[in-house]
N, CA, C, O and CB atoms as a CASP TS submission, in Angstrom:
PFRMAT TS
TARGET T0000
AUTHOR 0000-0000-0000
METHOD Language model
MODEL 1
PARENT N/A
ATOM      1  N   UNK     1      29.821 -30.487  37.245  1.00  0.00           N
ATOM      2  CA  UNK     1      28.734 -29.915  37.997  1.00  0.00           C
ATOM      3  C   UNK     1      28.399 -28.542  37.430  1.00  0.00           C
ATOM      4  O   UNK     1      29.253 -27.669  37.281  1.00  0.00           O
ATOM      5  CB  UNK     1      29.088 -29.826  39.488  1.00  0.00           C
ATOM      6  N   UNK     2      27.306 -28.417  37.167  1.00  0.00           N
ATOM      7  CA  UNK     2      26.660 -27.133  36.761  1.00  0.00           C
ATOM      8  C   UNK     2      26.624 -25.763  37.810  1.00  0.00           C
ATOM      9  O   UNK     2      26.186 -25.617  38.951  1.00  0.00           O
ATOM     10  CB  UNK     2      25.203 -27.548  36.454  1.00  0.00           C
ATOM     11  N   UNK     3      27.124 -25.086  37.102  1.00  0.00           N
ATOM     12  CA  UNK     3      27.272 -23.439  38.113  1.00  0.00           C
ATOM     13  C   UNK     3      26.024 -23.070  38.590  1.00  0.00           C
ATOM     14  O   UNK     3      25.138 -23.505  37.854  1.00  0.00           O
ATOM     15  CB  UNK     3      27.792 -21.927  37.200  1.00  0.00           C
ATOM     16  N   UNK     4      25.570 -22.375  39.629  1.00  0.00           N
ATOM     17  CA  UNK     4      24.692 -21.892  39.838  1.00  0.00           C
ATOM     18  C   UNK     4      24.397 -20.181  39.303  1.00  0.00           C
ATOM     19  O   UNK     4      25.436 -19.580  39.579  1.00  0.00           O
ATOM     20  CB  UNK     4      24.712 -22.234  41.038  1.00  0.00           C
ATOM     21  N   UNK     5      23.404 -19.216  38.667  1.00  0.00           N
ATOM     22  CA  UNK     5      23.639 -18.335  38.533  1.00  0.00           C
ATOM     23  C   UNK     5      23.431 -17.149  39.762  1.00  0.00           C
ATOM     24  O   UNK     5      23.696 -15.970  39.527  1.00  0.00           O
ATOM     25  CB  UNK     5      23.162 -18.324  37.523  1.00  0.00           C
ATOM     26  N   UNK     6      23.056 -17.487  40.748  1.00  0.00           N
ATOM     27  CA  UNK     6      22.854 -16.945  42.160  1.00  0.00           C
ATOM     28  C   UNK     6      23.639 -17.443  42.994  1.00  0.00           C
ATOM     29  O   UNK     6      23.512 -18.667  42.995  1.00  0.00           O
ATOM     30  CB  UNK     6      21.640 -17.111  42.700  1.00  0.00           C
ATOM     31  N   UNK     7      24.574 -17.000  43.880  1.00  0.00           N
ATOM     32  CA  UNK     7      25.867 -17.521  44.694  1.00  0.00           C
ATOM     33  C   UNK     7      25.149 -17.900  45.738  1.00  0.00           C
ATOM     34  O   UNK     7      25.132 -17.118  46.689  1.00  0.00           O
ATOM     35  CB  UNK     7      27.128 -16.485  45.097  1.00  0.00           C
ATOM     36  N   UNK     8      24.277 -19.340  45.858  1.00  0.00           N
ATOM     37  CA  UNK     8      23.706 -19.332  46.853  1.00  0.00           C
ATOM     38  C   UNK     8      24.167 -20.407  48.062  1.00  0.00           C
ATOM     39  O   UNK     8      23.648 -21.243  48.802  1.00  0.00           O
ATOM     40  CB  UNK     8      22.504 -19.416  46.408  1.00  0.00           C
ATOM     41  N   UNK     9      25.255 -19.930  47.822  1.00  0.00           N
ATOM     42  CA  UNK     9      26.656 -20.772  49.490  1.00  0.00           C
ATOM     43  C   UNK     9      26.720 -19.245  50.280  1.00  0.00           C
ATOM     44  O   UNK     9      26.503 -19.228  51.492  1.00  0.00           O
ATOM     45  CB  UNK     9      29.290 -21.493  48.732  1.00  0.00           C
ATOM     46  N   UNK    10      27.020 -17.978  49.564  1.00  0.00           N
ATOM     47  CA  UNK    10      26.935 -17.033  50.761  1.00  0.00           C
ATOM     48  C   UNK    10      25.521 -16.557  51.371  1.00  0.00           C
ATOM     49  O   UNK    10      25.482 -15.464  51.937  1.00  0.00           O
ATOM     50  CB  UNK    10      27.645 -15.798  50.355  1.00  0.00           C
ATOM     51  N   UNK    11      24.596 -17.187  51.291  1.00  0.00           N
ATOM     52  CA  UNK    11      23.490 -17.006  51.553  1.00  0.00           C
ATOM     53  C   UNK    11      23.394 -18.058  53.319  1.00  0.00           C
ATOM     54  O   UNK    11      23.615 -19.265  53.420  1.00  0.00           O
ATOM     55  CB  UNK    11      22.566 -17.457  50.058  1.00  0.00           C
ATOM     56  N   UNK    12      22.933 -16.910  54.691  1.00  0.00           N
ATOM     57  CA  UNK    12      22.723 -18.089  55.884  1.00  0.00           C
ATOM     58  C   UNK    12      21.910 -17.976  55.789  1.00  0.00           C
ATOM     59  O   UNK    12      21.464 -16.944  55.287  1.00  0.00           O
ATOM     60  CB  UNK    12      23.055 -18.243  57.186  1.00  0.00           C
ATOM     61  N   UNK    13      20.947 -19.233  56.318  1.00  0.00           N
ATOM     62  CA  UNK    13      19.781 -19.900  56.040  1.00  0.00           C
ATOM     63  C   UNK    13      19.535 -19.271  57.255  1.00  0.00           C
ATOM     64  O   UNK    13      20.230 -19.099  58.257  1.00  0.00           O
ATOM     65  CB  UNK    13      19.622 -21.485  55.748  1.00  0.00           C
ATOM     66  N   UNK    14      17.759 -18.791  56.785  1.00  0.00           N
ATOM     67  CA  UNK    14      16.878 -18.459  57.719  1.00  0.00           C
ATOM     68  C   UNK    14      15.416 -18.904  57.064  1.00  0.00           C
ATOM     69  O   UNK    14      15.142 -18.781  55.870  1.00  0.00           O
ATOM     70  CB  UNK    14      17.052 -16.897  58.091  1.00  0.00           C
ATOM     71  N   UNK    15      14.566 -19.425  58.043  1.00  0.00           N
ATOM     72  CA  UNK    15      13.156 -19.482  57.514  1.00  0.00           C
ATOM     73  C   UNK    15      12.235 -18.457  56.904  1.00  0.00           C
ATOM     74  O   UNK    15      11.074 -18.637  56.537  1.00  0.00           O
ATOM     75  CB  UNK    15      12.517 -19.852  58.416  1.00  0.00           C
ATOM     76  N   UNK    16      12.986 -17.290  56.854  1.00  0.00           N
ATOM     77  CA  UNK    16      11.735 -16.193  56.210  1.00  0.00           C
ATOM     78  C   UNK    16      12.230 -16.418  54.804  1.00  0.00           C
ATOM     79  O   UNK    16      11.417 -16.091  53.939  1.00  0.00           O
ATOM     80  CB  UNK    16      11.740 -14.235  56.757  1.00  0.00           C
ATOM     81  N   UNK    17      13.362 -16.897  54.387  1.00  0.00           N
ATOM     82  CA  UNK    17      13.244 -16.986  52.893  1.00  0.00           C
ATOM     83  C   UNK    17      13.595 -18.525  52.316  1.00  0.00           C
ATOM     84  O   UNK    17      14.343 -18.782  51.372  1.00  0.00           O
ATOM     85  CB  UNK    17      14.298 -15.860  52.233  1.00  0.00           C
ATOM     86  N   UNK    18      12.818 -19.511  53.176  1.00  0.00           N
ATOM     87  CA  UNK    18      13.369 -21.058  52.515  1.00  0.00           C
ATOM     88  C   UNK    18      11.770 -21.297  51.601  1.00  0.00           C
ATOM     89  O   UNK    18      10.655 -20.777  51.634  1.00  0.00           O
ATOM     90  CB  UNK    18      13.816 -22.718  54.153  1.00  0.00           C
ATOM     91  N   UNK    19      12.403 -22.321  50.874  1.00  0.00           N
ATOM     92  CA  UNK    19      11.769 -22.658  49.955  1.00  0.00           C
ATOM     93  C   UNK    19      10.048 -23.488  51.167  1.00  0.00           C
ATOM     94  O   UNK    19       9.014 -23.591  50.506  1.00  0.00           O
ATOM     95  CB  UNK    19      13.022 -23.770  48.809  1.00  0.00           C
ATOM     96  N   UNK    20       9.979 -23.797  52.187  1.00  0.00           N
ATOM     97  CA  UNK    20       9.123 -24.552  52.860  1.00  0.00           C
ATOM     98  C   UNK    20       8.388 -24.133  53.508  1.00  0.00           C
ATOM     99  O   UNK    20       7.260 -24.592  53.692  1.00  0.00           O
ATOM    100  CB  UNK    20       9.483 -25.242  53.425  1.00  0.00           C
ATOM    101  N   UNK    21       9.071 -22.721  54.230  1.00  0.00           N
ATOM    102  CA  UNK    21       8.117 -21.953  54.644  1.00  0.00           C
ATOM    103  C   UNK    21       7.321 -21.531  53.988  1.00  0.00           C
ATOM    104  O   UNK    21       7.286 -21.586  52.759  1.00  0.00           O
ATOM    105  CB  UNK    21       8.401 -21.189  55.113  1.00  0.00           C
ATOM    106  N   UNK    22       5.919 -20.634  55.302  1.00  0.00           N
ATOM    107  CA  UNK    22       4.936 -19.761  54.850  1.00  0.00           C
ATOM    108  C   UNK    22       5.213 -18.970  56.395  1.00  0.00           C
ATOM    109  O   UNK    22       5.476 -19.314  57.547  1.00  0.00           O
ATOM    110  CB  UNK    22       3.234 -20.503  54.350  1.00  0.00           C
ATOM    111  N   UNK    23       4.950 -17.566  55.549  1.00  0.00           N
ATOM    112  CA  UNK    23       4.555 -16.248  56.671  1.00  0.00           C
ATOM    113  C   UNK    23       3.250 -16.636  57.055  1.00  0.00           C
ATOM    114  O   UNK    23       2.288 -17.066  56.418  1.00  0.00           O
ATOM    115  CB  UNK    23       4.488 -14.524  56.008  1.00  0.00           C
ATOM    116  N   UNK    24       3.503 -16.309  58.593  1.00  0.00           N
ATOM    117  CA  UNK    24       2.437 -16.399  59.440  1.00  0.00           C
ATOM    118  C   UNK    24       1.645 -15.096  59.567  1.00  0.00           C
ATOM    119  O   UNK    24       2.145 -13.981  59.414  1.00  0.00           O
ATOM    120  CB  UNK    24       2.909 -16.844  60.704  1.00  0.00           C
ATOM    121  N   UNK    25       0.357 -15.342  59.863  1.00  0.00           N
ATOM    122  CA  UNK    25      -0.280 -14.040  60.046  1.00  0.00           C
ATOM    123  C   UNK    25       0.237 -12.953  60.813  1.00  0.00           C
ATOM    124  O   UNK    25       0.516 -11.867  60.304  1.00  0.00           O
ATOM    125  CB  UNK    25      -1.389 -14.228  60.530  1.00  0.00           C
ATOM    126  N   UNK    26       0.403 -13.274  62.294  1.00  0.00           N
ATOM    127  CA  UNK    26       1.316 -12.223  62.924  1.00  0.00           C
ATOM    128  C   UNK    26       2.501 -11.622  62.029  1.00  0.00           C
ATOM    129  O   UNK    26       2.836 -10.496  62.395  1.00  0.00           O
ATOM    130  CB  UNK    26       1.964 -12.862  64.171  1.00  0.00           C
ATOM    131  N   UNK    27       3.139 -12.087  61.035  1.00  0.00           N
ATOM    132  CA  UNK    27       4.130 -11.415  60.338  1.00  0.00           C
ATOM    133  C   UNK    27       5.554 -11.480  60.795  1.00  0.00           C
ATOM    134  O   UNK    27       6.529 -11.001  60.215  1.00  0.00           O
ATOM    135  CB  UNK    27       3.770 -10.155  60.290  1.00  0.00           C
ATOM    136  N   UNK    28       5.521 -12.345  62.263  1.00  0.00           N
ATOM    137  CA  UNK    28       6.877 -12.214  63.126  1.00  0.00           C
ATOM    138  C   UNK    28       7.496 -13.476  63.147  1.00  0.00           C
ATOM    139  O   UNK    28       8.626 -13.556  63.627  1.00  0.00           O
ATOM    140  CB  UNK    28       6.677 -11.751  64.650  1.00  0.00           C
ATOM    141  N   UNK    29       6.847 -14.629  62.633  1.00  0.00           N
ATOM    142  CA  UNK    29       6.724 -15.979  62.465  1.00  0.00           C
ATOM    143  C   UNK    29       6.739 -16.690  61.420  1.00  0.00           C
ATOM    144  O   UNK    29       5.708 -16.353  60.837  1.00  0.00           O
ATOM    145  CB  UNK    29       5.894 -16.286  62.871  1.00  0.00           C
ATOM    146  N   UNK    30       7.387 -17.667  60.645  1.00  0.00           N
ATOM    147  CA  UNK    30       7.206 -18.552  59.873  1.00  0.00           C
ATOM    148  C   UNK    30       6.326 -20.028  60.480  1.00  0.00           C
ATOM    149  O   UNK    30       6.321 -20.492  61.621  1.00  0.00           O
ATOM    150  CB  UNK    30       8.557 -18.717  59.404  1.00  0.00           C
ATOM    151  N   UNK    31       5.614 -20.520  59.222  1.00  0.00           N
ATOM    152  CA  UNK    31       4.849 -21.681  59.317  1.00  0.00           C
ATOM    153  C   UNK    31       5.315 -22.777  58.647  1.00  0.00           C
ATOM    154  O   UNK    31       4.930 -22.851  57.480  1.00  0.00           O
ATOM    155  CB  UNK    31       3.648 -21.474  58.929  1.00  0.00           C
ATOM    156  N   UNK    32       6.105 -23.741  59.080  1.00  0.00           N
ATOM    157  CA  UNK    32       7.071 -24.941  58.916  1.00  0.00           C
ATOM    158  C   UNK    32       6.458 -25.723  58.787  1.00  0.00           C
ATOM    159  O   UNK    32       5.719 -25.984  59.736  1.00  0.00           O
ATOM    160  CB  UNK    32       7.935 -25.331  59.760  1.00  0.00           C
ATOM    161  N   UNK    33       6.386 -26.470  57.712  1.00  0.00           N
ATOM    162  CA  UNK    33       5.480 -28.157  58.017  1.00  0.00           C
ATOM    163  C   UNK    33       6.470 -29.154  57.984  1.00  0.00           C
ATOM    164  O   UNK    33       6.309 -30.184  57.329  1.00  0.00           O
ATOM    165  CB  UNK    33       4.221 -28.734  56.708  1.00  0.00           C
ATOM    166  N   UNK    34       7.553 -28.910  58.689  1.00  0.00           N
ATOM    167  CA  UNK    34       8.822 -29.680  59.347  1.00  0.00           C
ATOM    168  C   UNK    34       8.962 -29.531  60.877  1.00  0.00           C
ATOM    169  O   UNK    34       9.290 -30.513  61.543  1.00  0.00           O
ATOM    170  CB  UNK    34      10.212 -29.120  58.719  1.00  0.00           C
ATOM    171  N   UNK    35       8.695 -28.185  61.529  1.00  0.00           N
ATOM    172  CA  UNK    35       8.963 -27.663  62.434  1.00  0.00           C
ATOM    173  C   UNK    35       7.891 -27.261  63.260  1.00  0.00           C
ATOM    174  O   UNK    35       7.917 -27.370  64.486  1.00  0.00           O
ATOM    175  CB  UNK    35       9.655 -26.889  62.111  1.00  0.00           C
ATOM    176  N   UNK    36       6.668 -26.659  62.418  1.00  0.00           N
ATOM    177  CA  UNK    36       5.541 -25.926  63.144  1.00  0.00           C
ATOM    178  C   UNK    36       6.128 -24.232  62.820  1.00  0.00           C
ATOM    179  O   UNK    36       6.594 -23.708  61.808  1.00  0.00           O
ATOM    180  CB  UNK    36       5.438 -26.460  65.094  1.00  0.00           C
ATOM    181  N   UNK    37       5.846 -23.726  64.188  1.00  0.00           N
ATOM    182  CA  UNK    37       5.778 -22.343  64.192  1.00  0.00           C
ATOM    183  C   UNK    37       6.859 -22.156  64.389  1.00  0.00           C
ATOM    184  O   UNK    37       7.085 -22.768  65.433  1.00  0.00           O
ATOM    185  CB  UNK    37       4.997 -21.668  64.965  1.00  0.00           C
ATOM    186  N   UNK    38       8.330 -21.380  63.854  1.00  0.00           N
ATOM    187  CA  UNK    38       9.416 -21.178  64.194  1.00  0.00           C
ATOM    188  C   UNK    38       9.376 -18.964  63.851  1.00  0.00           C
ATOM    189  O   UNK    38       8.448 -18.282  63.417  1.00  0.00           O
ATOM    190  CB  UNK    38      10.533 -22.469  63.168  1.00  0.00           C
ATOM    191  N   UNK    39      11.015 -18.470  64.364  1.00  0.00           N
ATOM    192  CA  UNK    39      10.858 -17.675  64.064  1.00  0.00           C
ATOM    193  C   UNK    39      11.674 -17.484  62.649  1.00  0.00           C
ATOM    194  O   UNK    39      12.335 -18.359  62.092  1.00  0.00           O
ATOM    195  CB  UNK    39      10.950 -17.055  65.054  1.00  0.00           C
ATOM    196  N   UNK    40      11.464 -16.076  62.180  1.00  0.00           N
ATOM    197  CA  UNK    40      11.830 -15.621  61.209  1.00  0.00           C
ATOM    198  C   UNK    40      13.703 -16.379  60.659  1.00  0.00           C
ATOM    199  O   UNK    40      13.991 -16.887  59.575  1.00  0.00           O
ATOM    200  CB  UNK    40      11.599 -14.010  61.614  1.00  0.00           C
ATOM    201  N   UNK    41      14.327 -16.233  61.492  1.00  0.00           N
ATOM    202  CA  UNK    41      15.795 -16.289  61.680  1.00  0.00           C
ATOM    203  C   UNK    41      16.273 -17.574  61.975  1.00  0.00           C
ATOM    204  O   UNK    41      17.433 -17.982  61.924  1.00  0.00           O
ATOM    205  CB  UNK    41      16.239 -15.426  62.711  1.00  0.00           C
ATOM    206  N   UNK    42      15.141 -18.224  62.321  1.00  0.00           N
ATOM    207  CA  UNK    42      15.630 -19.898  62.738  1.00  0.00           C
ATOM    208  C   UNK    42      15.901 -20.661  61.085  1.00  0.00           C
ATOM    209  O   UNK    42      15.541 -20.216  59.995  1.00  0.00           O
ATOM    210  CB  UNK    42      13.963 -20.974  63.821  1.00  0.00           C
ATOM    211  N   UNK    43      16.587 -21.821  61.359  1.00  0.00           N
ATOM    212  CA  UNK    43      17.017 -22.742  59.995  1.00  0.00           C
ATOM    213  C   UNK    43      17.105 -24.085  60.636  1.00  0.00           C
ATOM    214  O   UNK    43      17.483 -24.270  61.793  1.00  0.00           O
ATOM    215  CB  UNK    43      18.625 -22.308  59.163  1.00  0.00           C
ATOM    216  N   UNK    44      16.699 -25.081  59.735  1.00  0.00           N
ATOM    217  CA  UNK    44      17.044 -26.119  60.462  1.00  0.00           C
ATOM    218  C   UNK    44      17.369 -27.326  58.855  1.00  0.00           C
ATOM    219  O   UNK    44      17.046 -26.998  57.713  1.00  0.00           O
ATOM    220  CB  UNK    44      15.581 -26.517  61.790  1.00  0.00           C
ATOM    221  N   UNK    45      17.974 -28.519  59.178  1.00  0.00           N
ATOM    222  CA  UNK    45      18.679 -29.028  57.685  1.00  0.00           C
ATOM    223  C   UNK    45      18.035 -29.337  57.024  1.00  0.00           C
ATOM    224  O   UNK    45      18.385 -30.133  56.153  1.00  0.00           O
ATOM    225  CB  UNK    45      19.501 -29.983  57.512  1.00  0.00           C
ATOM    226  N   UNK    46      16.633 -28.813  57.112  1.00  0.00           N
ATOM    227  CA  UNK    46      15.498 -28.943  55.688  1.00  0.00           C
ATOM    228  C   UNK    46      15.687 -28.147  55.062  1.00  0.00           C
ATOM    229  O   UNK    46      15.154 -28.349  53.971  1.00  0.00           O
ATOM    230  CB  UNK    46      14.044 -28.877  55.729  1.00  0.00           C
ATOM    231  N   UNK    47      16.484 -26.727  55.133  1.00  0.00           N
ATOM    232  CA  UNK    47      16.738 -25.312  54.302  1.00  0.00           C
ATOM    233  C   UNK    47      16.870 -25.301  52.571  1.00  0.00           C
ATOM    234  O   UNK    47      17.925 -25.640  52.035  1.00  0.00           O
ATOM    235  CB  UNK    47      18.233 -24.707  54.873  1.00  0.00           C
ATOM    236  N   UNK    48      16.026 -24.998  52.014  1.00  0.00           N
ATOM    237  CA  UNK    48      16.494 -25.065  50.650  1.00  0.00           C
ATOM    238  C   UNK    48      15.861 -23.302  50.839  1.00  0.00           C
ATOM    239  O   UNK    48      15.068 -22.691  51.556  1.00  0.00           O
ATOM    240  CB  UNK    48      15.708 -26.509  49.317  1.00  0.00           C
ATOM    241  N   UNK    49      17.051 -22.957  49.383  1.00  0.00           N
ATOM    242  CA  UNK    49      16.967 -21.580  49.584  1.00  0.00           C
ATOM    243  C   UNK    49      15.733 -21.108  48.307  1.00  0.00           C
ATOM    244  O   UNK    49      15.613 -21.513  47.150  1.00  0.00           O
ATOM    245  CB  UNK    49      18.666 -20.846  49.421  1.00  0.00           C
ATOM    246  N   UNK    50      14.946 -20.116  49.076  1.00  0.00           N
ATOM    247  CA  UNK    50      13.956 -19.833  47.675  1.00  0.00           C
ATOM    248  C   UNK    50      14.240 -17.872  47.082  1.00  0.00           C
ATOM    249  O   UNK    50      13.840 -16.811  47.560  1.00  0.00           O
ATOM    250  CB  UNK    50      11.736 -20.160  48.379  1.00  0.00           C
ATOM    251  N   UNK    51      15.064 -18.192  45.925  1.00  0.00           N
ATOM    252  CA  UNK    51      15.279 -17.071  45.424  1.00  0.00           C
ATOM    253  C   UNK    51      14.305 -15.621  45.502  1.00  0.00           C
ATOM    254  O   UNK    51      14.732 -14.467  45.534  1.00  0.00           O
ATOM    255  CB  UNK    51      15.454 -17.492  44.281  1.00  0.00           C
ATOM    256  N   UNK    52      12.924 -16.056  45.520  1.00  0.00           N
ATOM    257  CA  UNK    52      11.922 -15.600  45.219  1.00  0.00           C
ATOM    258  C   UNK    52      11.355 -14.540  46.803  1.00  0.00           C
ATOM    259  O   UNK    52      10.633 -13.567  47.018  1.00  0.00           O
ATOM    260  CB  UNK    52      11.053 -16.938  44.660  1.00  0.00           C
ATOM    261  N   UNK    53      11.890 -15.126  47.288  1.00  0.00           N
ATOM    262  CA  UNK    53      11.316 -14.870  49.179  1.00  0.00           C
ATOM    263  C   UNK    53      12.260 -13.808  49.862  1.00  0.00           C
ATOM    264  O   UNK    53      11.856 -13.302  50.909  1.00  0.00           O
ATOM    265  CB  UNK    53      11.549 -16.568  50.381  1.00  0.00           C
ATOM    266  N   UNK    54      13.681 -13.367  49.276  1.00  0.00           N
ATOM    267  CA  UNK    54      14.428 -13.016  49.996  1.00  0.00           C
ATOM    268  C   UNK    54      14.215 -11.157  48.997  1.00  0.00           C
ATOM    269  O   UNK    54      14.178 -10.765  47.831  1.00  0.00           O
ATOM    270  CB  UNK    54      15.952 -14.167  50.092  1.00  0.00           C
ATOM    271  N   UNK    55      14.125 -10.508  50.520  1.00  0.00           N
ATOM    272  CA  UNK    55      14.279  -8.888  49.901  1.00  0.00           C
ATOM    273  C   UNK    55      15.455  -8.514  50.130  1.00  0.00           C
ATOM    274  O   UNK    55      16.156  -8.752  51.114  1.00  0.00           O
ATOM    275  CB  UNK    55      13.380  -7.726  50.502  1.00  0.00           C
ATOM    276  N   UNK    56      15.808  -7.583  48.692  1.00  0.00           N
ATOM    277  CA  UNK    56      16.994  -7.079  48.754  1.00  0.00           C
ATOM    278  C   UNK    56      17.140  -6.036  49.470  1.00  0.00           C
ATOM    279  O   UNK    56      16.089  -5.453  49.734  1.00  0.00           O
ATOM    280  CB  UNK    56      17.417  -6.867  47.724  1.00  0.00           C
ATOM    281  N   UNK    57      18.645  -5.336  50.120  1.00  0.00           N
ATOM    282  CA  UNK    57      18.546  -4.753  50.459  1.00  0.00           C
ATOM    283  C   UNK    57      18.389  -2.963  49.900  1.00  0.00           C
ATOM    284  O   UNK    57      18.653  -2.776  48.712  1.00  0.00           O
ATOM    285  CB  UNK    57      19.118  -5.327  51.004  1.00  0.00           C
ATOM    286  N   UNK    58      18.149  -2.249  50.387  1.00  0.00           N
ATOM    287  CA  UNK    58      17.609  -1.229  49.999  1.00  0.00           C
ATOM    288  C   UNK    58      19.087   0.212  49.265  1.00  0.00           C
ATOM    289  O   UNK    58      19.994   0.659  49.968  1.00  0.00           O
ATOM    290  CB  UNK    58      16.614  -0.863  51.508  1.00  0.00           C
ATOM    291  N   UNK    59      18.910   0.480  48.190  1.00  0.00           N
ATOM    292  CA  UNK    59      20.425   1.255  47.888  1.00  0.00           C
ATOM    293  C   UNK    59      20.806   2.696  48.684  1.00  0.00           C
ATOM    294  O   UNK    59      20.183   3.662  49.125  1.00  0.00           O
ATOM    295  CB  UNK    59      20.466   1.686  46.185  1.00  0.00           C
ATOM    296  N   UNK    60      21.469   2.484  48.644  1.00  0.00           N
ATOM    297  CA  UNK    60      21.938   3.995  49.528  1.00  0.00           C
ATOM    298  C   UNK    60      21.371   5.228  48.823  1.00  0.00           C
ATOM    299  O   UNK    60      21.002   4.992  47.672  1.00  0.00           O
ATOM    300  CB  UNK    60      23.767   4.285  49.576  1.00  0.00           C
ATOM    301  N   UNK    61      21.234   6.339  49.191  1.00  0.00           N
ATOM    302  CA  UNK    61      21.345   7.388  48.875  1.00  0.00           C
ATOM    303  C   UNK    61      21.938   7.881  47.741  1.00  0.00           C
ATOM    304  O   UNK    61      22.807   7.034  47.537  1.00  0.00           O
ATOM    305  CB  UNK    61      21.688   7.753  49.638  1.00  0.00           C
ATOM    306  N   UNK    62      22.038   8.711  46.858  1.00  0.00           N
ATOM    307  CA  UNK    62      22.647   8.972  45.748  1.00  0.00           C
ATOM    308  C   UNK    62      22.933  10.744  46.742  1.00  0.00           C
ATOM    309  O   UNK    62      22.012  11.310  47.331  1.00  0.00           O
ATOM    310  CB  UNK    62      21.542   8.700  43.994  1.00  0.00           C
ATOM    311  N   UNK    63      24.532  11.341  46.673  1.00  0.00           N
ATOM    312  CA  UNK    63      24.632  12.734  46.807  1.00  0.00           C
ATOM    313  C   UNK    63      23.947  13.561  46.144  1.00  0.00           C
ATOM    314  O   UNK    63      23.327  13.086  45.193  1.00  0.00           O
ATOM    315  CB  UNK    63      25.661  13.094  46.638  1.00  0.00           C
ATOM    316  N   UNK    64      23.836  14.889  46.379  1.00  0.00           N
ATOM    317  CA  UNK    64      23.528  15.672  45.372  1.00  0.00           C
ATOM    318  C   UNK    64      24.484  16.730  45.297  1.00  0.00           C
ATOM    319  O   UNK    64      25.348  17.182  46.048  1.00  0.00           O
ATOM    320  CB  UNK    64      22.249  16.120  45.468  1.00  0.00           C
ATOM    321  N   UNK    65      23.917  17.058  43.790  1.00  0.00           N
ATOM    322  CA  UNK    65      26.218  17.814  43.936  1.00  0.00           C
ATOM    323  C   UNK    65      25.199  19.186  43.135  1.00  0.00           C
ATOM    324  O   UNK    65      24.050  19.339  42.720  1.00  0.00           O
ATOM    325  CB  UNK    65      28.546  16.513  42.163  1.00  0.00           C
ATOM    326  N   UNK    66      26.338  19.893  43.244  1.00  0.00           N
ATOM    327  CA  UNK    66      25.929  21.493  42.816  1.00  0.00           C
ATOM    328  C   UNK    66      26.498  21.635  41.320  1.00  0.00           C
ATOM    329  O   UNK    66      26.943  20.578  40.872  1.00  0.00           O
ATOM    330  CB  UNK    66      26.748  22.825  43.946  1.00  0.00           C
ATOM    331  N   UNK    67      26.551  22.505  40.652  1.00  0.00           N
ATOM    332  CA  UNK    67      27.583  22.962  39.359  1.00  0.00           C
ATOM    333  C   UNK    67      29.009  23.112  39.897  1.00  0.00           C
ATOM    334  O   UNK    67      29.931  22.527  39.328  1.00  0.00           O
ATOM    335  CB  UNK    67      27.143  24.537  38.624  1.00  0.00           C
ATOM    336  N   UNK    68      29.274  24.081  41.263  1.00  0.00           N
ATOM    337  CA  UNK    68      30.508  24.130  41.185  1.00  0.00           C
ATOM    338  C   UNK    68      31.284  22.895  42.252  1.00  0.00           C
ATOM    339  O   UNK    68      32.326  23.139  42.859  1.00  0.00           O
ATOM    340  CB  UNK    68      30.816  25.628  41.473  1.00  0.00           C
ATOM    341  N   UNK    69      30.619  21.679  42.325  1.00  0.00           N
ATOM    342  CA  UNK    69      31.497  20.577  42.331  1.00  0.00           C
ATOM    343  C   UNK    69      32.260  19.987  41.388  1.00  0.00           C
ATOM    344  O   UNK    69      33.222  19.258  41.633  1.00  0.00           O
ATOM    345  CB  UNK    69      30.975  19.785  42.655  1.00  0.00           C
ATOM    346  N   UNK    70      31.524  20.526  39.417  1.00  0.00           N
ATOM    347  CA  UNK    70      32.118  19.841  38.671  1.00  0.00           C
ATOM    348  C   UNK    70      32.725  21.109  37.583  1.00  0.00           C
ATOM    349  O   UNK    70      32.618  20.994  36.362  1.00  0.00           O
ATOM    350  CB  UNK    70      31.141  18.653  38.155  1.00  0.00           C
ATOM    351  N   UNK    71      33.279  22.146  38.157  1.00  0.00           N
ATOM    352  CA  UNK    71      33.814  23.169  37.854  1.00  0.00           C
ATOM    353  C   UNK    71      35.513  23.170  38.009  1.00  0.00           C
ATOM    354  O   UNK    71      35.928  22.314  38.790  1.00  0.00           O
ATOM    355  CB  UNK    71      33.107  24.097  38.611  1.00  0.00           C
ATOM    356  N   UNK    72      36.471  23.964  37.406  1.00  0.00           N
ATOM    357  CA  UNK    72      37.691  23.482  37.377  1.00  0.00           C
ATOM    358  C   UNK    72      38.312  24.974  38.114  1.00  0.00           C
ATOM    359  O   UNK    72      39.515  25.095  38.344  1.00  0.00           O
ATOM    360  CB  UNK    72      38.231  22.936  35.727  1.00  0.00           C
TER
END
């Protein structure tokens, strides 16, 4: 069996990023043509995952350091 290059078993299925959905106008809703109108967070065993749909999360902060943090 061929590896996947995206670990996509730790991924839980939600409709804002499956391959079947569409965002609904309101923005609070997915549009299922399995389901109809579901919300964002719902999954159901049609889930295929779409790499493309899911935002990453955002990186932390970087510190900011002075000269005499890296002074001896």
């Amino acid at each position: 069996m061929k590896k996947s290059v995206y670990n996509t078993q730790s991924v839980s299925p939600s409709c804002s990023y499956c391959l079947l959905g569409k965002p609904a106008p309101d923005g609070k809703s997915v549009l299922c043509p399995k389901k109809g109108v579901v919300a964002k967070d719902f999954s159901c065993k049609k889930f295929k995952y779409d790499i493309m749909k899911r935002v990453p999360k955002k990186a932390p902060e970087l510190k900011s350091f002075s000269k005499e943090d890296f002074s001896v």
